[in-house]
N, C-alpha and C positions, 0 to 999 in steps of 0.2 A: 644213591645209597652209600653209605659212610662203611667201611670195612677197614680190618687191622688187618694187614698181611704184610709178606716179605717185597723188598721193591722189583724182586723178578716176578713175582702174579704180579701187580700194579702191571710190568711191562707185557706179560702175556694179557692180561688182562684189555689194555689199548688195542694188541692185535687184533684179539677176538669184537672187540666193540667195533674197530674196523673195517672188519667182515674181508680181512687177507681169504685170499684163493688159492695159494702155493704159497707150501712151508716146507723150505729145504734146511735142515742143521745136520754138524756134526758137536757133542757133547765136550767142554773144556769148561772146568772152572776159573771162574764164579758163575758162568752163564748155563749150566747145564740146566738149573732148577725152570727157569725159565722155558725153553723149549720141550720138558717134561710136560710141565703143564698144557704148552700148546699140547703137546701130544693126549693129553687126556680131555680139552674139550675137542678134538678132532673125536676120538675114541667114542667119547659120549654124542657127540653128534650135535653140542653147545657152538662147535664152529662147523660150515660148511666148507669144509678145505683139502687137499690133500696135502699131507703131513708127510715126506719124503725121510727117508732116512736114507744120509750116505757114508761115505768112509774116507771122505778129510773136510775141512774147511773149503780148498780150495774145488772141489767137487758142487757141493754146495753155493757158491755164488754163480760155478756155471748153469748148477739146476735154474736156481731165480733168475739170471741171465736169460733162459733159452724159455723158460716161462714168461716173465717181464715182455719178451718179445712176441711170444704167442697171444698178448693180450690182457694177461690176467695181473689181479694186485697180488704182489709177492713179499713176502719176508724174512729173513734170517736173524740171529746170529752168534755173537762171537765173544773173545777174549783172547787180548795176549798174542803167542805164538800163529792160534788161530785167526788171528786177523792178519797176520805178517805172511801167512800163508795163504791167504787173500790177494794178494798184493797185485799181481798181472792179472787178474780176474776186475779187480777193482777199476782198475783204468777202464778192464775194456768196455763195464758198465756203465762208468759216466762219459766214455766218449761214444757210444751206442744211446744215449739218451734214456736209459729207463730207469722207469719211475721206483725203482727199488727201497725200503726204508731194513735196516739192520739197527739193531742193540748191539753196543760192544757195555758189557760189565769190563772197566777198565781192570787191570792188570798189569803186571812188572813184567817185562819181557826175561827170559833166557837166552844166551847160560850168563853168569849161573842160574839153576831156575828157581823159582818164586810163583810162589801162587797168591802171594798178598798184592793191596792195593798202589797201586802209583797209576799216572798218566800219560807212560811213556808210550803205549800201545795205539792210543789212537792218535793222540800229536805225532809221532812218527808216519803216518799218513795220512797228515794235514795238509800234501800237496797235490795228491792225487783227484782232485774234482769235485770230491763227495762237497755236499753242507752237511757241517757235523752242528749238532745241537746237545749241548750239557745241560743235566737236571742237578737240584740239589738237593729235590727231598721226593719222595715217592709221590706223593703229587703233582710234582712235576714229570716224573716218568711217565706215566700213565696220559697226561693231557700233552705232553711231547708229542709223543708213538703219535697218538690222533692226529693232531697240527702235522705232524712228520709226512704221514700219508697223502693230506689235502697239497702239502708243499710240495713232495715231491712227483704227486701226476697234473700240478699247477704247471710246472717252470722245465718238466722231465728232465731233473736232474737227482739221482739218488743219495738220499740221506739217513746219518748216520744219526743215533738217540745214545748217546753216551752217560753213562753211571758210576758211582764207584763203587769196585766189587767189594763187598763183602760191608761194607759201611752202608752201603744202600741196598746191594742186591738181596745182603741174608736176613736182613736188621727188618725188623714189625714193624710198620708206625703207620696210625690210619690217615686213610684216602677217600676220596669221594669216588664213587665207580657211577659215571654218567649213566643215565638212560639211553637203552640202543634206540631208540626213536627220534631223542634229541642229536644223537651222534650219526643218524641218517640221514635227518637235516643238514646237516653241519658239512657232511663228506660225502658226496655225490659217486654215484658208483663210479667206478674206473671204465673211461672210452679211449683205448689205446688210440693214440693220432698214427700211428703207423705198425703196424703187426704183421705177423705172418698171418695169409690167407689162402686156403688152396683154391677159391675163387679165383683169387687175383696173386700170381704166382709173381715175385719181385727177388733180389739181392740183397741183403744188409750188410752194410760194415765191409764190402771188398776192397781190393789193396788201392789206396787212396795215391794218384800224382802229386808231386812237388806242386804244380803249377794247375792253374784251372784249364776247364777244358770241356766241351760241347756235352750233352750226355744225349741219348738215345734221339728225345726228343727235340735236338736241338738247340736246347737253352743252354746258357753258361753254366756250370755245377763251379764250386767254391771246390778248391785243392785244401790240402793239409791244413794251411796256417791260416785259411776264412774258417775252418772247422772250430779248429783252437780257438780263434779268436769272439766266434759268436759262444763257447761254452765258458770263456771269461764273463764277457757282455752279461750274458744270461746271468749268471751266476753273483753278478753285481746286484742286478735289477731285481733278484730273489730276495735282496734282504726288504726292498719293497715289499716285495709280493707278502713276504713272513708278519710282514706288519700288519699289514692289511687281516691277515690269516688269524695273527693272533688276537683285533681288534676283534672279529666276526666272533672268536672263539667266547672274550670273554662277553660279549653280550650276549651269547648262548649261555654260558657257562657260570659266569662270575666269578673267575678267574684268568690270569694275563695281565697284560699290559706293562709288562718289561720283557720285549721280545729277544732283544741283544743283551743288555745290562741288568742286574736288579741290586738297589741299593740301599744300604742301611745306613739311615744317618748319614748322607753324605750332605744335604743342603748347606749345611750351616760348618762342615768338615774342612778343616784347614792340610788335616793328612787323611788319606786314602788307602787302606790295604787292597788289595785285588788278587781275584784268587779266580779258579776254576770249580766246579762242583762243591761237595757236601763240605769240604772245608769254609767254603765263605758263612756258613750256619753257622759250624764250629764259634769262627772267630766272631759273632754278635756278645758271645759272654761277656771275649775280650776287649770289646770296641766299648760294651756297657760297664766295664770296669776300669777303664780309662775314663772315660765320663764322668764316672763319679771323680775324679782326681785332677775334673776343670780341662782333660787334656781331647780338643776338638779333631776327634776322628768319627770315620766313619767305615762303612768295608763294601765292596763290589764284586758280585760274581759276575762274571763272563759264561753269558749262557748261547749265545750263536757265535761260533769262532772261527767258522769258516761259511761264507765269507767273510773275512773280518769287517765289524760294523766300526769303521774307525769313526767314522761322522759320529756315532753315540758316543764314544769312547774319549772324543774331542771335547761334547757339549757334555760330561758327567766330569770329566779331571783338567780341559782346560779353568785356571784361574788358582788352583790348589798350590799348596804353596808345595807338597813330597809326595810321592806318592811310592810305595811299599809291594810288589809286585811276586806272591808266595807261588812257588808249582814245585808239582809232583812228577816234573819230567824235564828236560831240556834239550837245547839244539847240541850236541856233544862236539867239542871243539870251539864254543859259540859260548854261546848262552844259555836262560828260559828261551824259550820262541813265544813265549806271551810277553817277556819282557821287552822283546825285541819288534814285535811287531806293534805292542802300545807306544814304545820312543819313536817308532816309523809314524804312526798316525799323531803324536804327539808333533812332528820335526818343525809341520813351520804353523804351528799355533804363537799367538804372540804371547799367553799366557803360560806357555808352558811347564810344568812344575819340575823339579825335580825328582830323579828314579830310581828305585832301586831294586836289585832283583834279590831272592833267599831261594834257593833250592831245599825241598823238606821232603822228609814221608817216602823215599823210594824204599822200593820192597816192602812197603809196608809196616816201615819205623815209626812205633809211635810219635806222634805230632801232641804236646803239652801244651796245657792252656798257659803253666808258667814260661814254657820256651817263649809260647807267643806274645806274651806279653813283657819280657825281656826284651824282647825282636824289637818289637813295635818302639818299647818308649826311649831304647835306644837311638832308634832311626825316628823319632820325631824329637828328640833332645839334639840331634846333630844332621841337620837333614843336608846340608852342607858340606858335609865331611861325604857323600856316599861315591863310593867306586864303580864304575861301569865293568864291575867284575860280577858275577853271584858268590854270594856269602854260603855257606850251608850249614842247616840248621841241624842241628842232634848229632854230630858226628863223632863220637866214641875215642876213635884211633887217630 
């Protein structure tokens, strides 16, 4: 069914097709609209769920936390400060293994505060375990959240379905709203591999030795760093898994099939922009207005970023002669951390293009189709001259 709405229904909308069990939030803009609505198909009895209301963010991930572990498929989420108040809870969900899926409607962190769009909120816990997965247009939120679910009680590693607030979260634009019968197919109910049971009475998560060591039954148990080590491993082997997820997805669906990358115009692209979320749409205007003027580019969104799919990332920008690398956030002291982990997966391709990074849009600064196409046919007139520094784009002062 085709529907115009905001891209927070699209995302409540995924949870409910989902058939989530536990929904813990606390309300932060841009995300608030979002877990209203869960709250009103709970109410109406459109989802079968319990709908928790608490009093922080960090509250909230130990609800899903302590549900996740009882069994049930669980969802939250967040924005901004609220997810930064997350932050010790986060870890202890992906290294407790559950299958948890959260929306962050991104957001500019405080202080000073902002409640407009940038990137900085969920790249800032791009290290923490989760796989985080970017939409760029509310059809992609909506068949994310879904895929999100199947991935994270696939691999039990919990993931994150990230959006830009207010560009996507508050903005109309129609979606297709699957069929719950086709999306019952698709995502099989949730069978916790390990849960609390008063049957069967166990320990989770106690304080782990340096070193391995015999356990009850006498087998060897893995110490601290075999932990860490199999939640990398995993965590690699998921971008498999996502492929696969998202093949299955579009031959249900008829949609997918760029599970890591999605690109425009790039076959035939001598220069490459790359970007994160709803700006990689944006720039199609400006990728089509170069074109008219002979100049061969193309633009790439980055839509799974953790784990980063460097292998995609290799086979879409190795051979390119520049490549132009836009965010709405950065490693502070550093870098982008997109630009920084593309030159990592770039380091020993033999074709490797040249980089460059633009910082844009924090707080929510307008982003100009003129700036970008200033940007652009600068850094493809002189793709030689570029500095391993970020440039920033609209800055006033």
């Amino acid at each position: 069914m085709h529907i115009i709405d905001s891209g927070n229904v699209a995302a409540a909308t995924g949870v409910k097709l989902s058939r989530a069990q536990v929904i813990a939030a606390y309300p932060i803009t841009p995300q608030t609209p979002l877990t209203e609505k869960l709250s009103e198909f709970v109410e109406s009895e459109e989802l079968d769920a319990q709908y928790i209301p608490v009093e922080s963010e960090h509250s909230a991930m130990a609800v899903c936390i302590a549900a996740s572990t009882a069994g049930t498929r669980t969802f939250t989420a967040t924005s901004a400060n609220g997810l930064l108040y997350m932050n010790e809870q986060l870890h202890w969900a992906v290294g407790a293994r559950l299958p948890i899926v959260m929306c962050v409607a991104n957001r500019g962190i405080g202080a000073p505060w902002t409640v407009w769009n940038d990137q900085q909120d969920t790249i800032a816990q791009r290290d923490v375990g989760w796989i985080q997965i970017y939409a760029n247009d509310h059809q992609q939120i909506i068949d994310s959240v879904i895929k999100a679910f199947r991935l994270a009680q696939t691999v039990s590693i919990p993931v994150m379905v990230c959006y830009d607030g207010y560009l996507l979260s508050h903005t109309y634009m129609p979606f297709d709203r699957p069929d719950q019968e086709k999306v019952d197919g698709f995502l099989p109910p949730f069978k916790a591999k390990n849960f609390l049971d008063p049957e069967n009475p166990g320990n989770f998560n106690p304080v782990t030795l340096p070193d391995v060591r015999p356990g009850q039954d006498g087998t060897i148990k893995p110490g601290y760093i075999e932990i860490r080590h199999r939640l990398q491993m995993d965590l690699r082997a998921s971008l498999e898994v996502y492929q696969e997820i998202d093949a299955d997805y579009k031959k249900d669906f008829g949609r997918g099939g760029h599970p890591f990358v999605e690109e425009y115009k790039c076959d035939d692209a001598d220069f490459v922009a790359v970007c994160i979320g709803s700006l990689s749409y944006h720039l199609r205007d400006v990728i089509d207005a170069m074109r008219e003027d002979g100049i061969p580019i193309g633009v790439m969104g980055v839509q799974m970023y953790r784990p980063f799919p460097d292998e995609a990332i290799v086979q879409a920008l190795g051979g390119k002669k520049h490549v132009i690398v836009f965010e709405k956030a950065l490693s502070y002291g550093n870098q982008g951390a997109l630009y920084a982990d593309i030159k990592s997966a770039l380091y020993n391709a033999a074709d490797r293009p040249t980089i460059q990074n633009f910082i844009l849009g924090l707080g929510g600064r307008e982003i100009k189709t003129e700036q970008l196409l200033a940007v652009l046919r600068e850094a493809c007139a002189n793709p030689g001259t570029a500095e391993d520094t970020p440039r920033w784009v609209g800055l006033k002062l």
